[in-house]
The first five atom37 places (N, CA, C, CB, O) and aatype in JSON, in Angstrom:
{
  "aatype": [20, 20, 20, 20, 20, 20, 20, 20, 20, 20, 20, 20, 20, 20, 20, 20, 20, 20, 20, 20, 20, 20, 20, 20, 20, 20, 20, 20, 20, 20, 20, 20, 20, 20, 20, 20, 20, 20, 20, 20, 20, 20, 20, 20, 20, 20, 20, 20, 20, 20, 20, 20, 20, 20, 20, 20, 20, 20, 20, 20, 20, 20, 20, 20, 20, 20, 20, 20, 20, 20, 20, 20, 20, 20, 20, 20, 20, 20, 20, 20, 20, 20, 20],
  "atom_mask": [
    [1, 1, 1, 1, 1],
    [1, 1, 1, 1, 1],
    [1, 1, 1, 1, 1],
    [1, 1, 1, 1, 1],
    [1, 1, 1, 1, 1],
    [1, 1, 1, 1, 1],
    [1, 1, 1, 1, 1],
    [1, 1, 1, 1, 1],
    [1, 1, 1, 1, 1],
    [1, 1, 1, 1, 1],
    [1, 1, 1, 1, 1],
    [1, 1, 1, 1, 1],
    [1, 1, 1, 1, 1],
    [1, 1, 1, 1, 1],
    [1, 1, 1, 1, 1],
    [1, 1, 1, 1, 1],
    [1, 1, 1, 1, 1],
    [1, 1, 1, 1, 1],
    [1, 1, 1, 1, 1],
    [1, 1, 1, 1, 1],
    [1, 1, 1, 1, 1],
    [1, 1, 1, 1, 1],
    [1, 1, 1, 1, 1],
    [1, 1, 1, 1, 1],
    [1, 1, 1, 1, 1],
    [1, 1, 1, 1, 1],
    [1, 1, 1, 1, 1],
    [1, 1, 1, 1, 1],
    [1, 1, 1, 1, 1],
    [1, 1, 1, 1, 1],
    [1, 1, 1, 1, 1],
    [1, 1, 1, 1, 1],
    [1, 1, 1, 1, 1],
    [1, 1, 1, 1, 1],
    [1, 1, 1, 1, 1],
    [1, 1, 1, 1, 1],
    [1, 1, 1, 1, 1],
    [1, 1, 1, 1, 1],
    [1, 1, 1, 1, 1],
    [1, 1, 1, 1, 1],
    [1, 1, 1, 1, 1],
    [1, 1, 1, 1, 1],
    [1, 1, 1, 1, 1],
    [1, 1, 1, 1, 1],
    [1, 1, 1, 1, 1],
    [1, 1, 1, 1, 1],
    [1, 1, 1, 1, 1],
    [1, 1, 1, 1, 1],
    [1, 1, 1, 1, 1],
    [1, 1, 1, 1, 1],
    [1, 1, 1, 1, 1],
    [1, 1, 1, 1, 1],
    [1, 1, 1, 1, 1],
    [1, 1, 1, 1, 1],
    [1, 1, 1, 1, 1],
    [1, 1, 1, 1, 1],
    [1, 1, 1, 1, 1],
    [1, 1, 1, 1, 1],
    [1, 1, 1, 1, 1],
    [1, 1, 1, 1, 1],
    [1, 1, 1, 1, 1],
    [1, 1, 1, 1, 1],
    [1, 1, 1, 1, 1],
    [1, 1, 1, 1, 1],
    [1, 1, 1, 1, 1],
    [1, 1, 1, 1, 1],
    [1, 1, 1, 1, 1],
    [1, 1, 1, 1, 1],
    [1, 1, 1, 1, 1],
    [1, 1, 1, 1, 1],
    [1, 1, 1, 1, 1],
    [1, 1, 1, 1, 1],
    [1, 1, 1, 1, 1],
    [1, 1, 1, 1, 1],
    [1, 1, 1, 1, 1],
    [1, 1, 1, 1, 1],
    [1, 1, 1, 1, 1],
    [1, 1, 1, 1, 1],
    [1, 1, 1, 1, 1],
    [1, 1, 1, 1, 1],
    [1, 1, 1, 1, 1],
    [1, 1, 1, 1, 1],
    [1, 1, 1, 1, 1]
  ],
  "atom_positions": [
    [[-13.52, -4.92, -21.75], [-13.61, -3.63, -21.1], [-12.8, -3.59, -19.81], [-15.07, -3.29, -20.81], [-12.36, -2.47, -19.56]],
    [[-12.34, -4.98, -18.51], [-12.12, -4.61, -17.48], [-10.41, -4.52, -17.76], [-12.8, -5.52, -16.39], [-9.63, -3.86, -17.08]],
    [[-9.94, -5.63, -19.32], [-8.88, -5.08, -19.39], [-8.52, -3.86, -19.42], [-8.51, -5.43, -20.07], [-7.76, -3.44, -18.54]],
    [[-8.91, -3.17, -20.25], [-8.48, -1.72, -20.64], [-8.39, -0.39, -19.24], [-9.77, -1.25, -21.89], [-7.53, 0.48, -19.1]],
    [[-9.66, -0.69, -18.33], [-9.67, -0.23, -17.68], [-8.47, -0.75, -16.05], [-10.96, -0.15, -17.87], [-8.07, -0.06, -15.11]],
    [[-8.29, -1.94, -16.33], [-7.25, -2.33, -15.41], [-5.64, -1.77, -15.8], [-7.33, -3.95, -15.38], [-4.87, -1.45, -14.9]],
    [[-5.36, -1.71, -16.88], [-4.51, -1.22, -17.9], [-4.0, 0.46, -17.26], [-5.48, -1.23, -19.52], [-2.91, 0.95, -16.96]],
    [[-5.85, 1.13, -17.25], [-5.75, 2.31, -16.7], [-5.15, 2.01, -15.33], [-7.06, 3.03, -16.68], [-4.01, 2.45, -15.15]],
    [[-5.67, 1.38, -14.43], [-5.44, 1.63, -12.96], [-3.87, 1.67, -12.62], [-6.18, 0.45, -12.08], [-3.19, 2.36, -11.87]],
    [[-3.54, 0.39, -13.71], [-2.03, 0.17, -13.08], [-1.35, 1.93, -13.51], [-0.94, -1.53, -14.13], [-0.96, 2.81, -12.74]],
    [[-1.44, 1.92, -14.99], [-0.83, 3.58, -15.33], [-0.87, 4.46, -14.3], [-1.63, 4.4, -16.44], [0.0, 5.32, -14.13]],
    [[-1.87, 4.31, -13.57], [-1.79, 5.55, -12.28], [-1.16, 4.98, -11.37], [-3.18, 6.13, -11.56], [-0.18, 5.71, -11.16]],
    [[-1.12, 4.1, -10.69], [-0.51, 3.52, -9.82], [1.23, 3.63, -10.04], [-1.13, 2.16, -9.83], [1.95, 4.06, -9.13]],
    [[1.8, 3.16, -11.45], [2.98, 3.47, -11.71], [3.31, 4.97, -11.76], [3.25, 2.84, -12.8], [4.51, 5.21, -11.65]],
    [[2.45, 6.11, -11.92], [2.59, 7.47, -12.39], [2.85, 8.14, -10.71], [1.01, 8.08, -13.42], [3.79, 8.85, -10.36]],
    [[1.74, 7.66, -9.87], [1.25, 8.33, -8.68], [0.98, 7.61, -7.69], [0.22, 9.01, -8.85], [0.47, 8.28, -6.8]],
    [[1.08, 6.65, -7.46], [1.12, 5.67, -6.56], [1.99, 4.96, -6.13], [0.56, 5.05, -6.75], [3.16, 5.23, -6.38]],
    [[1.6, 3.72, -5.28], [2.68, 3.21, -4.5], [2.05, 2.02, -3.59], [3.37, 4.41, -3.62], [1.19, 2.22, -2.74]],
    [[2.57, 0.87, -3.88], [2.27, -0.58, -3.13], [3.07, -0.79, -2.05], [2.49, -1.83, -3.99], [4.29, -0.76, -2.21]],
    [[2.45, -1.08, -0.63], [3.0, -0.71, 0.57], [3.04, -2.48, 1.42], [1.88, 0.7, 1.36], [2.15, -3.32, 1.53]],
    [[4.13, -2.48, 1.77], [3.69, -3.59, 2.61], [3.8, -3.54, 4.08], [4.35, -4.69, 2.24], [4.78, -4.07, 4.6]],
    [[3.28, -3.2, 4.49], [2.81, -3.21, 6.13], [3.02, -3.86, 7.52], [1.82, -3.45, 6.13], [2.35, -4.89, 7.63]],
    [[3.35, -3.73, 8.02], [3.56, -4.36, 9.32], [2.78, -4.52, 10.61], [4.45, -3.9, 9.67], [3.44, -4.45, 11.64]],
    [[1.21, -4.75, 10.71], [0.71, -4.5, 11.19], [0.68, -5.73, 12.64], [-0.1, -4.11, 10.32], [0.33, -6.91, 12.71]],
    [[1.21, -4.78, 13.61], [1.02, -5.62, 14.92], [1.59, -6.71, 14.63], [-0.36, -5.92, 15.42], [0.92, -7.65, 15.04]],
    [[2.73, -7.1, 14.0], [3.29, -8.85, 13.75], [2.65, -8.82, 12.38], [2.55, -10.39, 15.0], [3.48, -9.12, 11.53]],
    [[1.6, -8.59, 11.93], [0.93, -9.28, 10.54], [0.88, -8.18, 9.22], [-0.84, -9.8, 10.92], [0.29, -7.1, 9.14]],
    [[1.64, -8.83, 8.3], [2.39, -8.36, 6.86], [0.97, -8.56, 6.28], [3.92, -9.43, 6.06], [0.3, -9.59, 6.19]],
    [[0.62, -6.9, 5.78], [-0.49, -6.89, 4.84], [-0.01, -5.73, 3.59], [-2.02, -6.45, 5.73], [0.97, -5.0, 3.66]],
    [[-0.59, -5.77, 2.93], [-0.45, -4.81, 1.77], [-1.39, -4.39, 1.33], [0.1, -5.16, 0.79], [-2.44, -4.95, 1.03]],
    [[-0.89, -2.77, 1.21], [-1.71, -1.23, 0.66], [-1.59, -1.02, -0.53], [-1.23, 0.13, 1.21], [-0.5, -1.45, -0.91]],
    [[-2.3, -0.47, -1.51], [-1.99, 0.51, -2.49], [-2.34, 1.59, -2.23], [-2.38, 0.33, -3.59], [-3.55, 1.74, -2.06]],
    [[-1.53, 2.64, -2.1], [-2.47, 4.17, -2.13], [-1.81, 4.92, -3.32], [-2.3, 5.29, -0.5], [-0.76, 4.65, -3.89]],
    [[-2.95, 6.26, -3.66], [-2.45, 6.64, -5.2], [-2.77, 8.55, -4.94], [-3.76, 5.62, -6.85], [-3.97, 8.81, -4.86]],
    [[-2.05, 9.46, -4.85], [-1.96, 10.8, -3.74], [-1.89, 11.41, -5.92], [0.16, 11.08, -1.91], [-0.91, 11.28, -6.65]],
    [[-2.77, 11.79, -6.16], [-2.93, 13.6, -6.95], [-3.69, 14.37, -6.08], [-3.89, 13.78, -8.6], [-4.29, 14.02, -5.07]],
    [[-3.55, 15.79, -6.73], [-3.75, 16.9, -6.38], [-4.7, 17.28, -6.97], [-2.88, 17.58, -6.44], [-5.46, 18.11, -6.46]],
    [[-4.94, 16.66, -8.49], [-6.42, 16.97, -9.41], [-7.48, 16.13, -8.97], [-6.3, 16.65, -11.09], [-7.24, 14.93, -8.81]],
    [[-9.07, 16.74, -8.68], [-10.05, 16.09, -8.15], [-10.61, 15.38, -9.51], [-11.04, 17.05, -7.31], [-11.14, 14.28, -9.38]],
    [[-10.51, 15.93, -10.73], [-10.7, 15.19, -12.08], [-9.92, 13.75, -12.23], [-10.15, 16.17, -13.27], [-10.49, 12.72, -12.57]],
    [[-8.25, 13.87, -11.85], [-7.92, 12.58, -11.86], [-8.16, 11.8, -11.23], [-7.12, 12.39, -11.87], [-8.1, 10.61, -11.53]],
    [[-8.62, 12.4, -9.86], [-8.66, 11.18, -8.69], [-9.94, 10.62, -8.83], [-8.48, 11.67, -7.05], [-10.11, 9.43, -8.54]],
    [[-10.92, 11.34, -9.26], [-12.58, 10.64, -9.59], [-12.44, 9.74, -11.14], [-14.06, 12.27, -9.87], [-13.39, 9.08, -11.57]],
    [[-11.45, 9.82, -11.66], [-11.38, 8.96, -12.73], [-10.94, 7.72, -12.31], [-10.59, 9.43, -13.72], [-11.43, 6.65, -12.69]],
    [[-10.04, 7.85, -11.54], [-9.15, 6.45, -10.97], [-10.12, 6.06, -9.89], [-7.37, 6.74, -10.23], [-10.02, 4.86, -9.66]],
    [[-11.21, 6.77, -8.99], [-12.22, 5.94, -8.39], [-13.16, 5.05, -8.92], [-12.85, 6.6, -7.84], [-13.6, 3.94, -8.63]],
    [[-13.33, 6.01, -9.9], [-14.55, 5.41, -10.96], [-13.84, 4.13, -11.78], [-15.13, 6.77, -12.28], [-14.47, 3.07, -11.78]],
    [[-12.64, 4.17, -12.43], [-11.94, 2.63, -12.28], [-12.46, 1.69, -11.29], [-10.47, 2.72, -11.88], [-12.96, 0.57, -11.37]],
    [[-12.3, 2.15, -10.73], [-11.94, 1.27, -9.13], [-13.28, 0.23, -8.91], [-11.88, 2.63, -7.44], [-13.42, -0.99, -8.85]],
    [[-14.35, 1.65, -8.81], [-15.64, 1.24, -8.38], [-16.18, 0.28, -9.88], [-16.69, 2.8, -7.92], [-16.99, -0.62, -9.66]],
    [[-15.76, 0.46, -11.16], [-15.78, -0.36, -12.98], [-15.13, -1.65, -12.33], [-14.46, 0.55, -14.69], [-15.74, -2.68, -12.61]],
    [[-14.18, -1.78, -11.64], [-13.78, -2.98, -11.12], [-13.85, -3.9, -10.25], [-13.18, -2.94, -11.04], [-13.36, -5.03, -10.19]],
    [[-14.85, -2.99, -9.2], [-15.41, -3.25, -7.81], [-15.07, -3.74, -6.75], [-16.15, -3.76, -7.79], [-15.5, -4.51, -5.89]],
    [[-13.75, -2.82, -7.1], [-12.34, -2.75, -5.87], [-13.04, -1.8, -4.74], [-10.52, -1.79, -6.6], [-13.28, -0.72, -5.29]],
    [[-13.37, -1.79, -3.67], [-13.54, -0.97, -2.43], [-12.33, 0.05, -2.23], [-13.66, -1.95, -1.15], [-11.21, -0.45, -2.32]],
    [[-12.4, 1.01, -2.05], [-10.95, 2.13, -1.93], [-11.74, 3.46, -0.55], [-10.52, 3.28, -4.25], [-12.94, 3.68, -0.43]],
    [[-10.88, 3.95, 0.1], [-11.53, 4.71, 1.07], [-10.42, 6.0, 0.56], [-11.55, 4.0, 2.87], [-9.27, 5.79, 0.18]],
    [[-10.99, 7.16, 0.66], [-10.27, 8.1, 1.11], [-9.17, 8.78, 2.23], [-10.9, 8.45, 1.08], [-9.51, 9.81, 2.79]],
    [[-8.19, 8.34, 2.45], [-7.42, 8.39, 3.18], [-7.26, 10.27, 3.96], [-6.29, 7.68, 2.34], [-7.5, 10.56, 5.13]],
    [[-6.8, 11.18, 2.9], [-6.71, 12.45, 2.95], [-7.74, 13.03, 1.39], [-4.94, 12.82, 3.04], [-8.06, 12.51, 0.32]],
    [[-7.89, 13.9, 1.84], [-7.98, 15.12, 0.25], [-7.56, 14.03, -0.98], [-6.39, 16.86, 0.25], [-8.19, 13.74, -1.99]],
    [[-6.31, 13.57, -0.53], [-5.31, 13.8, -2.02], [-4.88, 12.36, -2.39], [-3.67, 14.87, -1.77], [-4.23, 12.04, -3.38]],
    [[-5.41, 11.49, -1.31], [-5.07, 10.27, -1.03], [-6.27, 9.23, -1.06], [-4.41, 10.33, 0.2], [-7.21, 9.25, -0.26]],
    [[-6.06, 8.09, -2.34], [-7.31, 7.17, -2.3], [-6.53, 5.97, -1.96], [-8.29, 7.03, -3.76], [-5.54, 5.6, -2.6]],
    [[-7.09, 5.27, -0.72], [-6.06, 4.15, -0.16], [-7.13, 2.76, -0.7], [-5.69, 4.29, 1.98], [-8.34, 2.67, -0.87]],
    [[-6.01, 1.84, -0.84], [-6.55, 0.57, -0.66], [-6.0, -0.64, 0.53], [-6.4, 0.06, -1.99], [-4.8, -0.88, 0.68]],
    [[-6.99, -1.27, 1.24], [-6.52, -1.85, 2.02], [-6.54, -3.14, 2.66], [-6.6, -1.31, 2.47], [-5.75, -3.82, 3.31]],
    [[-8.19, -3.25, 2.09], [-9.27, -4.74, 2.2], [-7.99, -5.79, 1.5], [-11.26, -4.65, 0.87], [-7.13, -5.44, 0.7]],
    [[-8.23, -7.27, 2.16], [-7.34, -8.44, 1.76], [-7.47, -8.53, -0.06], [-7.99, -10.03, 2.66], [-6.53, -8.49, -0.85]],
    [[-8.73, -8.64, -0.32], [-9.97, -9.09, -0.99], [-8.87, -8.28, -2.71], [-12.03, -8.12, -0.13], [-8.39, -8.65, -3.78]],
    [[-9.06, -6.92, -1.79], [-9.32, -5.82, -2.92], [-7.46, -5.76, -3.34], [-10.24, -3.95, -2.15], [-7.35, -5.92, -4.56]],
    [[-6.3, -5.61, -2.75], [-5.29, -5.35, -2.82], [-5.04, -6.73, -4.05], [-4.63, -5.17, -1.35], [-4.58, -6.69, -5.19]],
    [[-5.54, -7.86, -3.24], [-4.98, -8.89, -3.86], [-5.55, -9.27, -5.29], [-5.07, -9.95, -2.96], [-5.11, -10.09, -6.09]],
    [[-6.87, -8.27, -5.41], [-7.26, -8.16, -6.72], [-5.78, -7.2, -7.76], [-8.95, -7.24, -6.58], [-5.08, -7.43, -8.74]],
    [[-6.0, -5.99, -6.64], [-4.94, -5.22, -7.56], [-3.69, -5.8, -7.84], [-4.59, -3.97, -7.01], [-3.02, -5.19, -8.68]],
    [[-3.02, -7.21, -7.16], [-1.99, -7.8, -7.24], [-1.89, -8.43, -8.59], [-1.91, -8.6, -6.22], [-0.89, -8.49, -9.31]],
    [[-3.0, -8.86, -8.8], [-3.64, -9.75, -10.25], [-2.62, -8.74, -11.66], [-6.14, -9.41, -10.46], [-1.76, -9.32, -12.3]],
    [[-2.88, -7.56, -11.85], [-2.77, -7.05, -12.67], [-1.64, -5.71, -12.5], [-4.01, -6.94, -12.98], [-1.33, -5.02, -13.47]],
    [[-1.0, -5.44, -10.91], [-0.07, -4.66, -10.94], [0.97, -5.48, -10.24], [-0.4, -3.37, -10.41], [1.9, -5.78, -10.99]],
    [[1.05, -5.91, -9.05], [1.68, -6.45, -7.93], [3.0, -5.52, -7.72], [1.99, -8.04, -8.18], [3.12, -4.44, -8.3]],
    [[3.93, -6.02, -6.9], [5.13, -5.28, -6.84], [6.15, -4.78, -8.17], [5.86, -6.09, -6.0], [6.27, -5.56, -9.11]],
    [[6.8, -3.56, -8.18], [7.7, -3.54, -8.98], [8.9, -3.9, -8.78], [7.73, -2.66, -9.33], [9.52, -3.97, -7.72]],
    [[9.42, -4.29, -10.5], [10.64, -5.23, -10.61], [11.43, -4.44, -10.35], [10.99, -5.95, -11.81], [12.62, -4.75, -10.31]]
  ]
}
């Protein structure tokens, strides 16, 4: 099951999203955030999230960010940077 549903996450992430690497104060961390406009898609891709028990905060409206060490580097597992 967490395949299929990881399967999902990356699809959005490649569709609507975007892996960020950061510069924070001297120290290189990395984001995923994933910006629709449909509240149907974005509660689907939470509800992933939370099926995977990735932590994600709401950034804006339209924007579900990820940012925890923990959680990104989970999402690294199964999306990481594109080639």
């Amino acid at each position: 099951m967490y395949e299929e549903t990881e399967e999902f996450v990356r699809g959005l992430i490649h569709s609507d999203g975007c892996r960020v690497v950061a510069n924070d104060r001297g120290v290189m961390s990395i984001r995923y955030h994933f910006s629709n406009r449909s509240e149907d898609i974005i509660g689907l891709f939470t509800a992933a999230l939370d099926h995977l028990e990735i932590p994600w905060t709401r950034s804006t409206k339209y924007i579900v960010s990820i940012y925890r060490k923990a959680a990104t580097a989970r999402l690294d597992e199964f999306i990481g940077p594109k080639s």
